[in-house]
C-alpha positions as a Markdown table, in Angstrom:
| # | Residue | x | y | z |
|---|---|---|---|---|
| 1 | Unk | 61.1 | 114.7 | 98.4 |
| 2 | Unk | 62.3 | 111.8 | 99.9 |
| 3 | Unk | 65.3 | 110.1 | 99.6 |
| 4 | Unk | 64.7 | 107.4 | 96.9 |
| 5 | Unk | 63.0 | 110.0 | 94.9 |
| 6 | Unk | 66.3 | 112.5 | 95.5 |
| 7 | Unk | 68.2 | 109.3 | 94.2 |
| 8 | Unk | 66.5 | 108.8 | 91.2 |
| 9 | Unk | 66.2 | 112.6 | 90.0 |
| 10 | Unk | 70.6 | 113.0 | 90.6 |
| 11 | Unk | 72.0 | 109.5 | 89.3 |
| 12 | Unk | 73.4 | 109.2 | 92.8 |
| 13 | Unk | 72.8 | 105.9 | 95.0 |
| 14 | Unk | 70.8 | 106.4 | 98.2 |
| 15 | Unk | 73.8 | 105.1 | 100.3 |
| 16 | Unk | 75.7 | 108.0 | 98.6 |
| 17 | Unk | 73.6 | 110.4 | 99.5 |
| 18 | Unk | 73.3 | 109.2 | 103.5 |
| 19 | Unk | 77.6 | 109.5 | 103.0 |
| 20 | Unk | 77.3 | 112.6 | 102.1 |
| 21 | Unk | 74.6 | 113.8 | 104.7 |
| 22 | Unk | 76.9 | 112.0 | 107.4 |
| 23 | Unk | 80.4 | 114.2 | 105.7 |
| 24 | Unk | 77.7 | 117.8 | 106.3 |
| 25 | Unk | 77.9 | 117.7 | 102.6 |
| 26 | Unk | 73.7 | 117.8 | 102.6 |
| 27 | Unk | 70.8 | 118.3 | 104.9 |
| 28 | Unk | 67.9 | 116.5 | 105.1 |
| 29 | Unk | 64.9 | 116.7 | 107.6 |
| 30 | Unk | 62.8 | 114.0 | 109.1 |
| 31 | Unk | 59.4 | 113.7 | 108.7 |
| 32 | Unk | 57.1 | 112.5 | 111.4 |
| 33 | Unk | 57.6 | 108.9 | 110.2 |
| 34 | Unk | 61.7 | 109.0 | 110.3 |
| 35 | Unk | 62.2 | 108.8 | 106.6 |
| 36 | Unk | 64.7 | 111.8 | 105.5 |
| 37 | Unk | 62.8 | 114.2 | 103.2 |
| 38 | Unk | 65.2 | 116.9 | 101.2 |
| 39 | Unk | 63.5 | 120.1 | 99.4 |
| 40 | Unk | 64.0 | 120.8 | 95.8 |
| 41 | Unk | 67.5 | 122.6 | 96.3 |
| 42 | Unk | 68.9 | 119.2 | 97.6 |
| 43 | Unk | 69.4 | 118.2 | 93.6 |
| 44 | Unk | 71.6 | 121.6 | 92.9 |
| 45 | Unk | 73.7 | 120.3 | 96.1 |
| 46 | Unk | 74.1 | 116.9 | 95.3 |
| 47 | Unk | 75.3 | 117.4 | 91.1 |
| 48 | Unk | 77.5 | 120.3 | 93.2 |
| 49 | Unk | 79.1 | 117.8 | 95.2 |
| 50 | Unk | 79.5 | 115.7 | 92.3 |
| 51 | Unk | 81.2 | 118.0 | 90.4 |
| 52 | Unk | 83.5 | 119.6 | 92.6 |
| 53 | Unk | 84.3 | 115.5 | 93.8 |
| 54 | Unk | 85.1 | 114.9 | 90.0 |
| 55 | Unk | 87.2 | 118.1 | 90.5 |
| 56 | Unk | 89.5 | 115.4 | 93.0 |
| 57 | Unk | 88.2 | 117.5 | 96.2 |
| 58 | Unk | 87.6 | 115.7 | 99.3 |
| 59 | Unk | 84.8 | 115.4 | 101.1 |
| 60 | Unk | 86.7 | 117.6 | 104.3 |
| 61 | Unk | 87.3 | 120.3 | 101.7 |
| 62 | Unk | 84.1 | 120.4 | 99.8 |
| 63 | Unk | 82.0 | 120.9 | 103.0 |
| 64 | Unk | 84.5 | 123.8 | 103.5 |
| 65 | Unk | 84.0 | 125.4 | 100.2 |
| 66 | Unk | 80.0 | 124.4 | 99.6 |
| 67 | Unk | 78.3 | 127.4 | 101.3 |
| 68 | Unk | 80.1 | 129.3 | 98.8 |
| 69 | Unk | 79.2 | 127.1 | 95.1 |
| 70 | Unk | 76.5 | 128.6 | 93.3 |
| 71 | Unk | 74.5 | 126.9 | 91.0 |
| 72 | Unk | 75.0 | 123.4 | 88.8 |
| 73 | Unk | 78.3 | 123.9 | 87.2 |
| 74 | Unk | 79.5 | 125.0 | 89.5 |
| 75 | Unk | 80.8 | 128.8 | 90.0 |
| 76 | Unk | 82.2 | 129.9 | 93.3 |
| 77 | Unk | 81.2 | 132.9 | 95.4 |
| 78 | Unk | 85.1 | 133.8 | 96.1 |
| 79 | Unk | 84.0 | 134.0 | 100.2 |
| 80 | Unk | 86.6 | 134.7 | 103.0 |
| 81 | Unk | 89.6 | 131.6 | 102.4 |
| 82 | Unk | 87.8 | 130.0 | 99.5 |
| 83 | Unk | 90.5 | 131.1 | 97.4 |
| 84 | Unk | 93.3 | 129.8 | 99.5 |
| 85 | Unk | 91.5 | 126.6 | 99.8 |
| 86 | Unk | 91.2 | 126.2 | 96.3 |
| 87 | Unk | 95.2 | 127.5 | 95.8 |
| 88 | Unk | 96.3 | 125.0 | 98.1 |
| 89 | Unk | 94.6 | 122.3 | 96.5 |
| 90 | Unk | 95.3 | 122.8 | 92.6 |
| 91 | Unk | 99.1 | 123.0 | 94.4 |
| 92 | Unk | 98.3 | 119.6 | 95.9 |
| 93 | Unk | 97.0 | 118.4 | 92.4 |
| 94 | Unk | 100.1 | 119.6 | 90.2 |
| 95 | Unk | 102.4 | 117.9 | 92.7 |
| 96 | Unk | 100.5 | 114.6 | 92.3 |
| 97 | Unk | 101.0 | 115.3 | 88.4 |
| 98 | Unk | 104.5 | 115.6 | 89.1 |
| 99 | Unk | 105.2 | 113.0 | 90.9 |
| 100 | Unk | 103.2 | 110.8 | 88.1 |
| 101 | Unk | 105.3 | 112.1 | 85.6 |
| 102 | Unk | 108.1 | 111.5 | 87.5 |
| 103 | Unk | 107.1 | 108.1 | 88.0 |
| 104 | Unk | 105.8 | 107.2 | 84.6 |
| 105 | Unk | 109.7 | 108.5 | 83.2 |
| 106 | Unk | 111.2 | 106.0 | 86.0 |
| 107 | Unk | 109.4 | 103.7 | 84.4 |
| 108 | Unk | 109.8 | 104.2 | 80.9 |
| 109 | Unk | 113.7 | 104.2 | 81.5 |
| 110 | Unk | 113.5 | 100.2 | 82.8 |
| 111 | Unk | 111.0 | 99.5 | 80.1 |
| 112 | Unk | 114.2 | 101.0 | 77.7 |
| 113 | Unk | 116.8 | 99.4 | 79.3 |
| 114 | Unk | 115.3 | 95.8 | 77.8 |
């Protein structure tokens, strides 16, 4: 399929989808003409991409844990350092929260002191 049609069947923008080809996140080949055509699998890859990017993950660490997502949802084949990726980033995560909450109570106390 080609890219406008890969667009149109996963919600996401043609400019997303080059991103994400340029990141490794997705492979497409080219067809005689130049245009980039993507089998069927490409629309399981780009709603996993989605999801594990609504998951906060970056780009960096996605194309590091992708060969090991299975399926839509998705569900990880726990390969060799998937699991420490994923340890280290839900680490990173509840620090952010802490430091949010840490802010937000900052915060709250000058809001109080008026």
């Amino acid at each position: 399929m080609l890219i406008g049609e890969l667009a149109r069947v996963s919600g996401v923008s043609a400019r997303l989808l080059r991103y994400y080809e340029a990141q490794g996140l997705l492979e497409a080949r080219r067809g005689s003409n130049g245009y980039r055509e993507y089998d069927e699998e490409a629309v399981v890859v780009v709603r996993q991409i989605r999801a594990l990017l609504d998951a906060g993950l970056s780009t960096e660490v996605i194309r590091a844990v992708l060969p090991c997502v299975r399926g839509e949802l998705p569900e990880f084949e726990w390969c060799v350092d998937v699991r420490a990726i994923m340890d280290r980033e839900l680490a990173i995560a509840e620090e952010r929260i802490a430091e949010m909450q840490r802010s937000r109570s900052t915060l709250a106390g000058y809001l109080a002191q008026s």
